[in-house]
N, C-alpha and C positions, 0 to 999 in steps of 0.2 A: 651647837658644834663648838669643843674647845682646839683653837687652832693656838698652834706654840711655833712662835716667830722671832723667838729669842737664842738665835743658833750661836749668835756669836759668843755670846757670854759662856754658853753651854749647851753643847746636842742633848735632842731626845727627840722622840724616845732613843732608848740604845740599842745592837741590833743582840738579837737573841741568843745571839752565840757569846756575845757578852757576858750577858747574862747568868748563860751558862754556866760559860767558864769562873765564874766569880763563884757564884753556888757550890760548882763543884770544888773551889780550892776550900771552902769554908766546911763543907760537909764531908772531904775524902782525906784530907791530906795539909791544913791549914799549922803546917807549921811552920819555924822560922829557918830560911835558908843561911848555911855556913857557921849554923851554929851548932847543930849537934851533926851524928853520924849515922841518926838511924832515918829508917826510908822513909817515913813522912819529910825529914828535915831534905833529902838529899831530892827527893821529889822537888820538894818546894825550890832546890839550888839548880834543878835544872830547867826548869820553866823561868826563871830568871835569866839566866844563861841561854837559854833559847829565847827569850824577848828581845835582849843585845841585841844576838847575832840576827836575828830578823831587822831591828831596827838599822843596824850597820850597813844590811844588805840595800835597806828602806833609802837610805841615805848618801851610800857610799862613800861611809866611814873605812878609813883605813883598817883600824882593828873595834872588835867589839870590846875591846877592853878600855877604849876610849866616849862608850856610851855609857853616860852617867846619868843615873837617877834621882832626882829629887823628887818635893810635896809636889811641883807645881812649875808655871815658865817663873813667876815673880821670884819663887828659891832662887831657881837656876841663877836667874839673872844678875842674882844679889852677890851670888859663889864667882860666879866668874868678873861680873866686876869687881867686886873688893879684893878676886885675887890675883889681880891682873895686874890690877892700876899700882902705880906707886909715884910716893911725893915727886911732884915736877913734870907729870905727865901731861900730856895735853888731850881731850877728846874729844871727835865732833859726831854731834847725832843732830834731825834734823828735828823738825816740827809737825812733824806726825806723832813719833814717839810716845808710847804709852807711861803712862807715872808707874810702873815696872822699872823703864828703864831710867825716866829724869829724875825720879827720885832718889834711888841712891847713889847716882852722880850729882844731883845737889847736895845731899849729905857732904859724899866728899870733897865736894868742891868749897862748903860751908867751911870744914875744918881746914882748908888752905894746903891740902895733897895735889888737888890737881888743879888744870884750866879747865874750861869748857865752851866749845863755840855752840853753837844751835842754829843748823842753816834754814834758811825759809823757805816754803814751799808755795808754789803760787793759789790763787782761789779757788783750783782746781782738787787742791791737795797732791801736787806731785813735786818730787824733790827736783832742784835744780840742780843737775850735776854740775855746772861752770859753778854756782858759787860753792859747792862742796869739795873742787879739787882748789876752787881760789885761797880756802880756811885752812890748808894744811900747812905746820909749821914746821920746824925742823925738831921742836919736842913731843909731836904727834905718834901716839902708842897706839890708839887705838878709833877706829870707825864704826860706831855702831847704826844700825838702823832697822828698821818695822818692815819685813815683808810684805805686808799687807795690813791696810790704816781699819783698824773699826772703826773708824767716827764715815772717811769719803769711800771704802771698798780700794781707794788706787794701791796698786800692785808696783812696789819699788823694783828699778830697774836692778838685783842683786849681780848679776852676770857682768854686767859695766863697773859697778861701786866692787865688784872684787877685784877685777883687775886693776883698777886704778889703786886700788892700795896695796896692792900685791907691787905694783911698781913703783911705789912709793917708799914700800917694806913697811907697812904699818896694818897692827892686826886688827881684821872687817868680824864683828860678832854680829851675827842677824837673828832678831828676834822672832820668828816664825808661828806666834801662838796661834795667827787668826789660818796661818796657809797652810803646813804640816798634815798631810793628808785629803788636802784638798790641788794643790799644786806641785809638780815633781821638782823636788830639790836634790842637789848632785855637790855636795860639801866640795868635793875636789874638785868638778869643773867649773864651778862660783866662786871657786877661790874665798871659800868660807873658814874662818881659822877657829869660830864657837858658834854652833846650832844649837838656838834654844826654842824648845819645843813643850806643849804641854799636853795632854794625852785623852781631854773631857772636852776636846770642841768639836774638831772634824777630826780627829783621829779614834774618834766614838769609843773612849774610854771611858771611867766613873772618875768621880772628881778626887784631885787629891794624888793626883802623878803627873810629873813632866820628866824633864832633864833637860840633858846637854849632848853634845855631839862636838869632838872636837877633832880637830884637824893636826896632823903630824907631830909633833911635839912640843905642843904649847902645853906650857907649866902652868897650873892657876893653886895658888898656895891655899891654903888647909883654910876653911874659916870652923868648921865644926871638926874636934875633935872626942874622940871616943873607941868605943868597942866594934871591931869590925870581923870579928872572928878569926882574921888573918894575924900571923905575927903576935901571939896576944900574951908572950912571956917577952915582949919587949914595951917598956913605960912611952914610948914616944909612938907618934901616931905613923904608921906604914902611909914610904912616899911612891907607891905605887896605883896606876889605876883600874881599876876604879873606886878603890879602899880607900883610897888617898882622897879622896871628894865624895864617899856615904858612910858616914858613921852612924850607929846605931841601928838597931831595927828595920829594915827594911818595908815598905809600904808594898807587900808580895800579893796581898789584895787587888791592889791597883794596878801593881804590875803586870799581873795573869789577864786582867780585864785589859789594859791597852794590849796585849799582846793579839787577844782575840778581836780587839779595834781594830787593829794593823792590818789584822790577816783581814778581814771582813772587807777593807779599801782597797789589796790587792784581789782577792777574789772577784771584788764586785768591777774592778777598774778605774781609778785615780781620774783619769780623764772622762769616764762616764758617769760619775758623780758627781764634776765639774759640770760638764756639757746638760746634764738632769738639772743643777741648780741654775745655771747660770740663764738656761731658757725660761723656767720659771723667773724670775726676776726679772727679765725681760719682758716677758709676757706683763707682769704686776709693772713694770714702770711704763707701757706704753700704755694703760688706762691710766697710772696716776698722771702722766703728762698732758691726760686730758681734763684735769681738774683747774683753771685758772687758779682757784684759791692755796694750792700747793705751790711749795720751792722746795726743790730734790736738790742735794746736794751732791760731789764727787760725780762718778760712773763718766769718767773724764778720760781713762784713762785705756791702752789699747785693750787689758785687763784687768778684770776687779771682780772683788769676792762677790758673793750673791747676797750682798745687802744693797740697801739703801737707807740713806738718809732723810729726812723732809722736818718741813712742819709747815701747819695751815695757819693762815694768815687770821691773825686774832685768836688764837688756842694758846696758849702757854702747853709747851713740850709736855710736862709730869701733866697736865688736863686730861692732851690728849690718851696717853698713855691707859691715863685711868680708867676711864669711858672707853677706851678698847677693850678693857677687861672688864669693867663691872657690866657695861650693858651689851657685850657682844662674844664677852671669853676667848679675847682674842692676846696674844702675849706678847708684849714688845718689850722694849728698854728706851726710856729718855733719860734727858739730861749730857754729861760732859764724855760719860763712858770712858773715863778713868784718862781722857785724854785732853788736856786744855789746851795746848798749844795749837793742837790739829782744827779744833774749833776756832780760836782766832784769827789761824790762816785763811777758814773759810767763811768768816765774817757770824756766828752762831754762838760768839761767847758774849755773854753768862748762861745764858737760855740753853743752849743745847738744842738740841734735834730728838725726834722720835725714829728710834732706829729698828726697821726688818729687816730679820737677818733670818736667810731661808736655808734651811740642814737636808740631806740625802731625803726624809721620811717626808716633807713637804708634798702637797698634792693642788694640782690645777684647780680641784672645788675647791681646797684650803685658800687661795689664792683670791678667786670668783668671791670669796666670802668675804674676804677682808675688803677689796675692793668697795661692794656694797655697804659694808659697815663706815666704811670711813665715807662716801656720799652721804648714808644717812647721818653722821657727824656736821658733815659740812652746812645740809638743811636746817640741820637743827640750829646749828651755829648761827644763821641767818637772822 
């Protein structure tokens, strides 16, 4: 049996309608939208246009012309802080935060543009809002934070951290790669001012699409400039959106595919593909809690993604990893998971943790299996 337990990096399988739709842009109609005028191109401009306005609906984005496309969440992230931030700004994110977002806020914080605080979160991996409203200064631009942690599953409290910066008047951008489709987000009742989202996890797209979602009329400056098919007998780059933040080429591949992701989450139901994983996970943590030789991490929190964390007592993380796959075919992820800070909070740095992370296609035998595999791990370990 090959069981695939690595949801969070990326779903799979994808659902067929996916698929589908991917095939069919490649074999019916695979041209580029906004660029020419004939019906393959005009095809292709409306199936873009119709992924927006779905995503907007998804979201409760003001206009679809404010849902912007990029490769991935790391683009998005990259576009909206570098066109956010400006010299003397200050910004606080916590210690969950994926190297998505600390790193190109250390960049800029290297070159002497901005401050940066990093509040702590305790062993549980959950933010502490008293020291996050204690860090606000009076040059405070911006609050960013992680929806949900890949390394513990805890679910930040978005709804509370927008309004405190909302009354604060300082703009909350949340980074949403692990929850976006798996949990309902409402931009406008979050008081969310940049939703960034990527479209190959639970949003059961192909890899190689994300974006952004942004809230009333936040301006994030140009960082790629180019050909947009709009405006294009003028030398300077159109400052409208969503031309104003996607130059070049459009990734109308990926876009067709998350579109038929999208649709596939609300047909199947957002909360019944929470309520399908998060049992499953339950199910897989109350045998792993019967393992003395394990330590689970996070699941601290009132809600969390359908992973978990661990590692068994004398395996080095990338060991066990290995021997899940070479002698069981079973697919996980160890190590830091692109996130250090969240492991220090929870005491698993340098080492990291072996991470399952359970997707919509997950099944109770998939589950029953791993479980046994990782006993006979344990024995052997012995």
């Amino acid at each position: 049996m090959k069981v695939y337990l690595d949801n969070s990096a990326t779903s799979w399988p994808k659902p067929a309608g996916v698929v589908s739709a991917i095939s069919k842009y490649l074999n019916e109609y695979g041209a580029s939208p906004g660029r020419s005028g004939h019906s393959f191109a005009l095809k292709a401009a409306r199936e873009v246009f119709e992924t927006r306005e779905l995503l907007a609906g998804f979201f409760n984005v003001p206009s679809s012309d404010h849902v912007i496309f990029s490769a991935n969440a790391t683009h998005a992230l990259n576009i909206a802080l570098k066109g956010l931030l400006k010299k003397g700004d200050h910004v606080i994110i916590s210690h969950l935060e994926h190297n998505s977002v600390l790193r190109p806020l250390r960049h800029l914080e290297n070159l002497g543009l901005i401050e940066l605080s990093i509040i702590d979160c305790d062993e549980k991996g959950i933010i502490d809002l008293k020291k996050l409203e204690a860090a606000f200064k009076p040059n405070t631009r911006l609050v960013a934070t992680i929806h949900g942690s890949n390394v513990t599953g805890a679910i930040s409290p978005i709804q509370k951290i927008g309004e405190l910066c909302k009354s604060k008047k300082v703009l909350y951008l949340v980074d949403a790669a692990q929850t976006a489709g798996l949990f309902p987000i409402d931009i406008q009742k979050n008081n969310i001012d940049v939703l960034v989202f990527t479209g190959h996890k639970k949003m059961y797209g192909p890899p190689g699409i994300g974006g952004m979602c942004l809230n009333n009329d936040i301006m994030i400056d140009t960082l790629i400039h180019g050909g947009t098919g709009s405006k294009s007998e003028m030398d300077v780059h159109p400052d409208f959106y969503p031309d104003r933040l996607e130059a070049g080429t459009s990734n109308t591949v990926g876009i067709v595919g998350l579109k038929a992701g999208v649709q596939y989450v609300i047909n199947t139901g957002i909360d019944n593909l929470r309520k399908k994983q998060t049992d499953l996970l339950n199910y897989f943590v109350s045998h792993l809690r019967e393992m003395n030789e394990i330590t689970l991490y996070g699941l601290s929190s009132e809600e969390y993604l359908p992973l978990v964390s661990l590692n068994i007592k004398n395996i080095i993380s990338s060991d066990l990893a290995f021997a899940l796959d070479r002698d069981h075919e079973i697919m996980v992820r160890a190590g830091i998971h692109c996130s250090p800070l969240a492991h220090k909070s929870i005491g698993t740095f340098p080492q990291g943790t072996v991470r399952f992370s359970i997707g919509g296609f997950n099944t109770e035998e998939e589950i029953n299996y791993s479980i046994d595999a990782i006993k006979k791990i344990i024995i052997k370990n012995k």
